[in-house]
N, C-alpha and C positions, 0 to 999 in steps of 0.2 A: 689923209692923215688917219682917219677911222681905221680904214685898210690895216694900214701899220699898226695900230695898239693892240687889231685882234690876232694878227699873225702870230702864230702858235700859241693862241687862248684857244682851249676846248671849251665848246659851246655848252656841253654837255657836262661841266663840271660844278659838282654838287648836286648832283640830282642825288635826290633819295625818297624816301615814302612821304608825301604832301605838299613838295615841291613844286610849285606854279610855273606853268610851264607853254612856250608857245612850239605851234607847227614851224616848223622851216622849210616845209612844201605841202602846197594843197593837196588834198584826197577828194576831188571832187565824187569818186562814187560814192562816197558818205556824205558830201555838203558840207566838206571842213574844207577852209582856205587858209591858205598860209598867213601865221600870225594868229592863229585862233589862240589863246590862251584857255588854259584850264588844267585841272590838280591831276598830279601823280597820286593814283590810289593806288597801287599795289607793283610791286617787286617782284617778277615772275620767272625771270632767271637775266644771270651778268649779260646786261646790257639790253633788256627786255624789261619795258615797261605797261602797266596797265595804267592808262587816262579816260578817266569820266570827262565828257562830253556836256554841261548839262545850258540850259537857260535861266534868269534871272529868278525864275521863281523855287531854283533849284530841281528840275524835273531835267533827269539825264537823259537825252534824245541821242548818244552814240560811246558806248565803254569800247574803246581796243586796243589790241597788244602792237604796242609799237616799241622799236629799234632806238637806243637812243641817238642816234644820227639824226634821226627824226624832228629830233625835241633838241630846244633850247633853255635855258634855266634864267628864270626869270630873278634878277635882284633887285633890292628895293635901298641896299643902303649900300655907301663906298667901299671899295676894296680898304680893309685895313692895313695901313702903313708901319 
């Protein structure tokens, strides 16, 4: 049923500047696995995004330009009806 609700939902829609956002495939050469969450800091060109990396005490260990294929957009409240 999941299946069905997302078929032809872009995963990638509403991404913009600060946008919380997770991986939808690991980059194990960086040590990012998929599902890492963290912020859209910068807009680098259509459909290019720059994401800080950081740990809990806020020290960013990885900033990069990623695709947004890449990324999924994280929501916190219901689709409005």
């Amino acid at each position: 049923m999941i299946g069905r609700l997302m078929k032809g939902r872009d995963m990638t829609d509403h991404i913009e500047l600060l946008t919380v956002v997770a991986l939808v495939e690991g980059l194990p050469d960086h040590q990012l696995q998929r599902g890492q969450v963290r912020t859209l800091v910068e807009v680098l060109a259509d459909g290019v995004y720059e994401v800080e990396f950081s740990d809990p005490q806020g020290r960013a260990y990885a900033m990069l330009a990623l695709p947004a294929e890449w990324l999924m957009a994280l929501h916190y409240e219901p689709i409005a009806t």
